[in-house]
DRENZA-499178 format. One record per residue (C-alpha): residue in three letters; chain; y, z, x. Coordinates in Angstrom, 3 decimals, decimal comma. Layout:
// residues N
<titi->ALA&tormi->A&north->Y&up->Z&east->X>
...
This chain:
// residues 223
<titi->UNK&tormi->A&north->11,838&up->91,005&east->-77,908>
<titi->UNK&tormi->A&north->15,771&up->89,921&east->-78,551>
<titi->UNK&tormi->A&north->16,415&up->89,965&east->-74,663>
<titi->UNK&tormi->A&north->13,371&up->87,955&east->-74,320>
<titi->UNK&tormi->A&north->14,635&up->84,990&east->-76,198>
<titi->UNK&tormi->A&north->17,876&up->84,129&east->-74,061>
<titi->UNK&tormi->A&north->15,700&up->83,513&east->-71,009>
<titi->UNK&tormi->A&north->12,760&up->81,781&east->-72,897>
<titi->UNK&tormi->A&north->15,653&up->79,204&east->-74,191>
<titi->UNK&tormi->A&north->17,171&up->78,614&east->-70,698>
<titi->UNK&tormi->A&north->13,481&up->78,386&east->-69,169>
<titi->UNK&tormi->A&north->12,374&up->75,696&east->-71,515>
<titi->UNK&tormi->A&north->15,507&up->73,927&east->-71,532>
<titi->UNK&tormi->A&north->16,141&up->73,520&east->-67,892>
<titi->UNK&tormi->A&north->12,154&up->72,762&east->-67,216>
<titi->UNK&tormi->A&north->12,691&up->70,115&east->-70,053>
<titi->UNK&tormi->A&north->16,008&up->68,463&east->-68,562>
<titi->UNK&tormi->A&north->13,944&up->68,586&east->-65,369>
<titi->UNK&tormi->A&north->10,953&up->66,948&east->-66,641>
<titi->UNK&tormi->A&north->12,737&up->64,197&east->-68,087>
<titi->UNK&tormi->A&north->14,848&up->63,332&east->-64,871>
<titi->UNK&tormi->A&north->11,006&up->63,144&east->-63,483>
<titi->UNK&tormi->A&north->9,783&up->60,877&east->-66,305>
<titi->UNK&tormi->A&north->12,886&up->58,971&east->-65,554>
<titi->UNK&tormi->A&north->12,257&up->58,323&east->-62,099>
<titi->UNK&tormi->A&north->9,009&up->57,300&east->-63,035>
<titi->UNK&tormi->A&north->10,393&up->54,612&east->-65,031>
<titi->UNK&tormi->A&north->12,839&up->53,846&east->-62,518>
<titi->UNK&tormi->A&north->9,950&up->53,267&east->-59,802>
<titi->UNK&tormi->A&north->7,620&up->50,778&east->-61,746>
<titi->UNK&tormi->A&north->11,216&up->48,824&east->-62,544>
<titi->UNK&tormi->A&north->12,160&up->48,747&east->-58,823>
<titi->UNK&tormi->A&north->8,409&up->48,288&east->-58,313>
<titi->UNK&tormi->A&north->8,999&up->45,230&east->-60,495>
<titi->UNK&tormi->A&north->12,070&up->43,724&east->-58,649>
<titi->UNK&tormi->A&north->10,509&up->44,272&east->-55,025>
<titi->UNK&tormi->A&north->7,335&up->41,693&east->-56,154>
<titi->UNK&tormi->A&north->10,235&up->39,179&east->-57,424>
<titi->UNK&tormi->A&north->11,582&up->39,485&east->-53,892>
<titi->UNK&tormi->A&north->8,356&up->38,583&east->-52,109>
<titi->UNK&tormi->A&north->7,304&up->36,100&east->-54,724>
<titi->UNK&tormi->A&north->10,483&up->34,467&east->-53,691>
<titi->UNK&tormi->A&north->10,249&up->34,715&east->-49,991>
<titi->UNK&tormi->A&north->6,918&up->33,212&east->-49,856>
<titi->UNK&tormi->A&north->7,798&up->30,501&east->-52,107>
<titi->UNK&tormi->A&north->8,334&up->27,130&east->-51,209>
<titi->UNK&tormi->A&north->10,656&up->25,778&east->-49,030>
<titi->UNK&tormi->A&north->13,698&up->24,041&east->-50,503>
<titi->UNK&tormi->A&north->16,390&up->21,555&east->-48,510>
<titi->UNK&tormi->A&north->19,659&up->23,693&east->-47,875>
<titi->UNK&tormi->A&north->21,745&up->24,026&east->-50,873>
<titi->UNK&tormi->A&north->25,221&up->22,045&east->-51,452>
<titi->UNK&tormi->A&north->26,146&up->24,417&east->-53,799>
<titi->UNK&tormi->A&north->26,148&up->28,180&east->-52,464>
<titi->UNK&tormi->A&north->25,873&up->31,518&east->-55,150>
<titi->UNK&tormi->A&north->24,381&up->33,886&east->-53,103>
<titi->UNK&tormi->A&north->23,391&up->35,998&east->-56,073>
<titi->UNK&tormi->A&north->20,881&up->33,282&east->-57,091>
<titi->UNK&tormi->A&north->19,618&up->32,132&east->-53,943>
<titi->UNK&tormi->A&north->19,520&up->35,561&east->-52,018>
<titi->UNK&tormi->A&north->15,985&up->34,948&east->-50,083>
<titi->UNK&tormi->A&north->15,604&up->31,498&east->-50,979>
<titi->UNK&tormi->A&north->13,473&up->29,625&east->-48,712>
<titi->UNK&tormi->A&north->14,881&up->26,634&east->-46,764>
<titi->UNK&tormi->A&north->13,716&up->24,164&east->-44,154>
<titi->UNK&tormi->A&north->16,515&up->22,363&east->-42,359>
<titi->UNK&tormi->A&north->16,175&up->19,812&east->-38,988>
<titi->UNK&tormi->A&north->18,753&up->19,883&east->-36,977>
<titi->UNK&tormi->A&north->20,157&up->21,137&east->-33,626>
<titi->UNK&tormi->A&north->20,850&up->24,447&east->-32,152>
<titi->UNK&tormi->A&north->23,909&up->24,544&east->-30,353>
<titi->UNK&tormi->A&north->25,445&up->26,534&east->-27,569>
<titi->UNK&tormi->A&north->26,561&up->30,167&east->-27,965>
<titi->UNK&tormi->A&north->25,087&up->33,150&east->-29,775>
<titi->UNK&tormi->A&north->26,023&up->36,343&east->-31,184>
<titi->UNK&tormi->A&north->24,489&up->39,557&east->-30,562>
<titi->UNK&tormi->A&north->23,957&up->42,064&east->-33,135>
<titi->UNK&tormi->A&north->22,737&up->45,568&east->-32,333>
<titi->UNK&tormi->A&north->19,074&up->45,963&east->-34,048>
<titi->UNK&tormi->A&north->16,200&up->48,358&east->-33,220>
<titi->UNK&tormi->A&north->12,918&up->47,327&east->-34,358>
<titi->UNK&tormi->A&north->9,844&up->49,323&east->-34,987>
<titi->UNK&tormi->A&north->7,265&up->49,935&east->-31,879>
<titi->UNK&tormi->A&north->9,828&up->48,220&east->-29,878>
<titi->UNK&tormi->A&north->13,008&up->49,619&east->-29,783>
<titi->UNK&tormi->A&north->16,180&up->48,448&east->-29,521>
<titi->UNK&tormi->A&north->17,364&up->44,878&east->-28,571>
<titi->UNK&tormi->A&north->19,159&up->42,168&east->-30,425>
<titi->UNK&tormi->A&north->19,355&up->39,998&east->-33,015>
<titi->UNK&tormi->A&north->20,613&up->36,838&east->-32,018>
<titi->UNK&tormi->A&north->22,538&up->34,283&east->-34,366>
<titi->UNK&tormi->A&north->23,351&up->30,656&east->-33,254>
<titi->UNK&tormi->A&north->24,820&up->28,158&east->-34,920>
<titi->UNK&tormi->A&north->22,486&up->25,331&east->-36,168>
<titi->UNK&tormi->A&north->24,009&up->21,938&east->-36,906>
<titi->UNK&tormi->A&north->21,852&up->20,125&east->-39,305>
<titi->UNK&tormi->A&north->21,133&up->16,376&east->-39,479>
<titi->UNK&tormi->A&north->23,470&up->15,682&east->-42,010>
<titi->UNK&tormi->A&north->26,281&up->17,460&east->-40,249>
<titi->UNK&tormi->A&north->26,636&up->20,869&east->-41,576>
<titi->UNK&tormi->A&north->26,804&up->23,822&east->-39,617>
<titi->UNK&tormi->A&north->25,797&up->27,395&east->-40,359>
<titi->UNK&tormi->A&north->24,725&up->30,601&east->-39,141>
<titi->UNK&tormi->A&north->20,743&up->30,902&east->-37,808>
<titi->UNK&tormi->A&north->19,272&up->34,442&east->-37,055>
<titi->UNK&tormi->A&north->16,465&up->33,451&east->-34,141>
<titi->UNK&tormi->A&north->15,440&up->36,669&east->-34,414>
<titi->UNK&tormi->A&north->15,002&up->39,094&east->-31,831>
<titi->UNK&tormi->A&north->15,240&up->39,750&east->-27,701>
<titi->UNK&tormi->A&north->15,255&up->42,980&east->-25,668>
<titi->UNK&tormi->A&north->18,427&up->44,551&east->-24,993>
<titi->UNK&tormi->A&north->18,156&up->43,527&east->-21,067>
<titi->UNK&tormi->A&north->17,791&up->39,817&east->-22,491>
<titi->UNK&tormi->A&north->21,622&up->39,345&east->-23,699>
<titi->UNK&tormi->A&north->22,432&up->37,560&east->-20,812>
<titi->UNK&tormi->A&north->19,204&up->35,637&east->-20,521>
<titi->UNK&tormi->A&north->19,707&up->31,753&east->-20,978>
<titi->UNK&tormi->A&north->18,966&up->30,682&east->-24,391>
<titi->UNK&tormi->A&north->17,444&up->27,618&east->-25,872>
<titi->UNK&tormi->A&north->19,126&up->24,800&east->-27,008>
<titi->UNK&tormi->A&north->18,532&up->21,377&east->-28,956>
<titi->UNK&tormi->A&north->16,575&up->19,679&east->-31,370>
<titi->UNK&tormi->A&north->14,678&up->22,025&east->-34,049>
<titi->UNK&tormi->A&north->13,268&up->21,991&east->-37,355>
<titi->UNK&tormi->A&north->13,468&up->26,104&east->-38,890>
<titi->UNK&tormi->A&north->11,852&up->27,361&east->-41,969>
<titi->UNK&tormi->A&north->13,748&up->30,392&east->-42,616>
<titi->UNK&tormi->A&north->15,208&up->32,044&east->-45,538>
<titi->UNK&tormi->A&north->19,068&up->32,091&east->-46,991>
<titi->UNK&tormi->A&north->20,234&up->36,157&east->-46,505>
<titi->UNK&tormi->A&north->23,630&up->37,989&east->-47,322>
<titi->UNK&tormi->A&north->22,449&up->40,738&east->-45,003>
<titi->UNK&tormi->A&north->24,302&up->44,019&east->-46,308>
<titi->UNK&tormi->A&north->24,182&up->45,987&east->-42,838>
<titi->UNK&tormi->A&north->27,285&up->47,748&east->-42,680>
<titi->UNK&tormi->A&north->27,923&up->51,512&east->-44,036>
<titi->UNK&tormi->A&north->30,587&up->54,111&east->-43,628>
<titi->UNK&tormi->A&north->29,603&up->55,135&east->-39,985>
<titi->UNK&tormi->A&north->28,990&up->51,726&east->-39,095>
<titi->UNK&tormi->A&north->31,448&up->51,083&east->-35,713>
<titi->UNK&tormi->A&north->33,558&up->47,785&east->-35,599>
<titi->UNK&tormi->A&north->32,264&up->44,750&east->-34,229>
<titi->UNK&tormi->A&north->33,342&up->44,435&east->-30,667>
<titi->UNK&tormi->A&north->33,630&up->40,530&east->-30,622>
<titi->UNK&tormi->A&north->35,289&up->40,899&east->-27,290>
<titi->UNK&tormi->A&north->32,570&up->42,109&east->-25,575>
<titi->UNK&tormi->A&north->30,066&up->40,328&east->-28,184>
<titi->UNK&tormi->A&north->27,932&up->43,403&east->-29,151>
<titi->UNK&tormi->A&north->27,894&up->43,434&east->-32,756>
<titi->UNK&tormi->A&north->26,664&up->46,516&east->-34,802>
<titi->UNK&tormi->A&north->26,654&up->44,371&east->-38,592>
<titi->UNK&tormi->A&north->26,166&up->40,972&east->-39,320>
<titi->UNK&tormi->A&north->29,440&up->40,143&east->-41,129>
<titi->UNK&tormi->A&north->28,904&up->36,249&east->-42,368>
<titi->UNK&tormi->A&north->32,351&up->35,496&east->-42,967>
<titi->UNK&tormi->A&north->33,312&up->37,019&east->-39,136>
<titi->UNK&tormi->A&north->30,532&up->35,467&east->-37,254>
<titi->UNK&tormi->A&north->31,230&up->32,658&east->-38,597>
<titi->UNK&tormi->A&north->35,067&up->31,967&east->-38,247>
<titi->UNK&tormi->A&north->34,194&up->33,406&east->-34,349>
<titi->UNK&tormi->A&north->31,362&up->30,490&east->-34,022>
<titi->UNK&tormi->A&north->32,751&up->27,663&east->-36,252>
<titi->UNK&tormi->A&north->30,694&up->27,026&east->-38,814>
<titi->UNK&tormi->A&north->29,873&up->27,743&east->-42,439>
<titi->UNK&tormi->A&north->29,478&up->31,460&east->-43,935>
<titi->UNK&tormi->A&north->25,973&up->30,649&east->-44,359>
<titi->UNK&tormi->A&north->23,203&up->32,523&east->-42,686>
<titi->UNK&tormi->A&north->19,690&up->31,519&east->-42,245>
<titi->UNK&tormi->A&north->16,827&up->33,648&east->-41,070>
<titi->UNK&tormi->A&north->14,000&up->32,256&east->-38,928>
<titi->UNK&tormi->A&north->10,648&up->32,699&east->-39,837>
<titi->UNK&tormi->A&north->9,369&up->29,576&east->-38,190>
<titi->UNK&tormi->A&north->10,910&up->27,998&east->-35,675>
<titi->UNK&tormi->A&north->9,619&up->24,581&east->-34,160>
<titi->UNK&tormi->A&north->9,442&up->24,145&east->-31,142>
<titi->UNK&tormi->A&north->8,328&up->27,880&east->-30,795>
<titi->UNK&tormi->A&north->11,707&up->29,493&east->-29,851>
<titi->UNK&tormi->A&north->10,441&up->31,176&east->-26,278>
<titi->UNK&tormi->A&north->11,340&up->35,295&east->-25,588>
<titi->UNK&tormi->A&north->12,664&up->35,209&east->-29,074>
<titi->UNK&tormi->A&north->10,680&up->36,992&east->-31,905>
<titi->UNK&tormi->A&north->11,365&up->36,480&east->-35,593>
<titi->UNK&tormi->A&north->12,273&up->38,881&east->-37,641>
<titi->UNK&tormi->A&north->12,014&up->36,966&east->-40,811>
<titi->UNK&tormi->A&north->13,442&up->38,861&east->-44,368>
<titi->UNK&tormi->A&north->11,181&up->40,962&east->-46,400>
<titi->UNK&tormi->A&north->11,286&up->43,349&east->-49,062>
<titi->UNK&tormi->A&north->10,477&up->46,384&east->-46,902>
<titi->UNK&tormi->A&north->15,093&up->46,623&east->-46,624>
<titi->UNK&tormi->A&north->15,266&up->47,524&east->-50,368>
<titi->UNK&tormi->A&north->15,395&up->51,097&east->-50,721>
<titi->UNK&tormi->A&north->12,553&up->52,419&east->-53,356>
<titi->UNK&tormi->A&north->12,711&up->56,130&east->-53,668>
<titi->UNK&tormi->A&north->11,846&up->56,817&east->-56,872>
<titi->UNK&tormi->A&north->8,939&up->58,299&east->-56,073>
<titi->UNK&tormi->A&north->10,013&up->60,840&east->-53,930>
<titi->UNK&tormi->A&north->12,982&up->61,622&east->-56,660>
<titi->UNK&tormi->A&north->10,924&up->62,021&east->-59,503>
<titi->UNK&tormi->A&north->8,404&up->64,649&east->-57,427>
<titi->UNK&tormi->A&north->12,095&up->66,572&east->-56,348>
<titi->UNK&tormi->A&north->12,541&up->66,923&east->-59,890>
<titi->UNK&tormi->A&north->8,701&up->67,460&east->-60,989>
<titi->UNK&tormi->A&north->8,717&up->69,896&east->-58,266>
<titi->UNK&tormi->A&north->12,025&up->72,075&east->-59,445>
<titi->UNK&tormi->A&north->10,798&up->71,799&east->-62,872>
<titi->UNK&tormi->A&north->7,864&up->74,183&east->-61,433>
<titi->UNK&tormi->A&north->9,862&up->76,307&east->-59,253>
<titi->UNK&tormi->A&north->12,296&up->76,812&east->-62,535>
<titi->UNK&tormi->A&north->9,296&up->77,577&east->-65,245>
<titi->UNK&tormi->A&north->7,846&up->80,233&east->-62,121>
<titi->UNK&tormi->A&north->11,548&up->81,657&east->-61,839>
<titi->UNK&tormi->A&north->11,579&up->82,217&east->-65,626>
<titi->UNK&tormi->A&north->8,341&up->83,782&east->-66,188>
<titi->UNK&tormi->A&north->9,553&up->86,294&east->-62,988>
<titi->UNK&tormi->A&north->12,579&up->86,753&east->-64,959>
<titi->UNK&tormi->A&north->11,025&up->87,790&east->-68,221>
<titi->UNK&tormi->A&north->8,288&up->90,007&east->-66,394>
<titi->UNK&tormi->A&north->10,993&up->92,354&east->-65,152>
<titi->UNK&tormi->A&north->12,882&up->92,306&east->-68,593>
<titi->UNK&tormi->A&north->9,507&up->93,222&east->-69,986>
<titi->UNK&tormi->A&north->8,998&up->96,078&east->-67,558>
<titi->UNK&tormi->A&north->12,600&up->97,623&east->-67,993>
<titi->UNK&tormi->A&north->11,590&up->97,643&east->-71,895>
């Protein structure tokens, strides 16, 4: 019975270590569970006039309504949307009636559209404020030359169209903004994987109680 208790201890200790990583997870979903209905809470909410003063940590999805114009020239950034592939997201920049300029994401066109002629002029947008966080390690350059842009880097699209570092998402856009469709912010971007994690670990937590009892069975039959 000696040789017996080595692999008892390192079968209950590992299953336990594995459990709790599991329980942890758990925990760890119904926080991020938590955050994610902040985040729509405060995309639905209502619509504010544009900030003066900008802390992106704070007003991260805030909802804004701004009348202005939108002006000449666009950016392209490399997108591919669900059930309809790949296209573009295209950002303008908005001059509002009290004379700022920033960043407006229209939304999105197919990729033949890039050279299509895009609206211009008066507008009033309910949209939401966004520091988009789109670029990884494989993520290419942005090829301003050619204007394909794989990320939507605030502070470059906006020294390359003049205006603030300020981005605003469409998710209404009067008049309608023809050929264009909105891809307004939502929570569906934050990752939640909890879930999945804690039934990884749930899972080996079997697999490692099963391995055990194997391992015991043979020590038993050598005896």
């Amino acid at each position: 019975m000696k040789r017996l208790i080595a692999p008892l201890l390192i079968g209950l200790i590992g299953a336990t270590i594995l459990v709790a990583l599991g329980t942890w997870q758990i925990q760890r979903l119904s926080w991020k569970s938590d955050i994610l209905a902040e985040i729509d809470q405060k995309i639905a909410g209502d619509p504010q006039p544009l900030p003066r003063v900008i802390s992106p940590s704070e007003q991260r999805y805030m909802p804004v309504t701004m009348a202005g114009t939108i002006e000449t020239g666009a950016l392209f950034v490399l997108v591919s949307v669900k059930r309809r592939g790949p296209g573009w997201r295209v950002i303008s920049p908005f001059t509002t009636d009290d004379g700022r300029r920033v960043l407006l994401d229209r939304g999105f066109v197919p990729t033949d559209a890039k050279g299509a002629p895009l609206a211009t002029g008066p507008a009033t947008v309910l949209g939401n404020m966004h520091w988009p966080d789109d670029r990884n390690s494989s993520t290419p350059d942005n090829d301003i030359t050619n204007n394909t842009w794989f990320a939507r880097d605030i502070q470059q699209m906006a020294e390359t169209l003049d205006t603030e570092p300020l981005l605003v998402i469409t998710r209404e856009l009067s008049p309608a903004d023809k050929g264009m469709t909105p891809l307004p912010v939502d929570s569906s971007g934050v990752a939640n994987d909890h879930l999945q994690y804690a039934v990884t670990w749930f899972s080996l937590a079997g697999i490692w109680i099963l391995m055990t009892g194997v391992w015991i069975r043979r020590l038993m039959h050598k005896g």
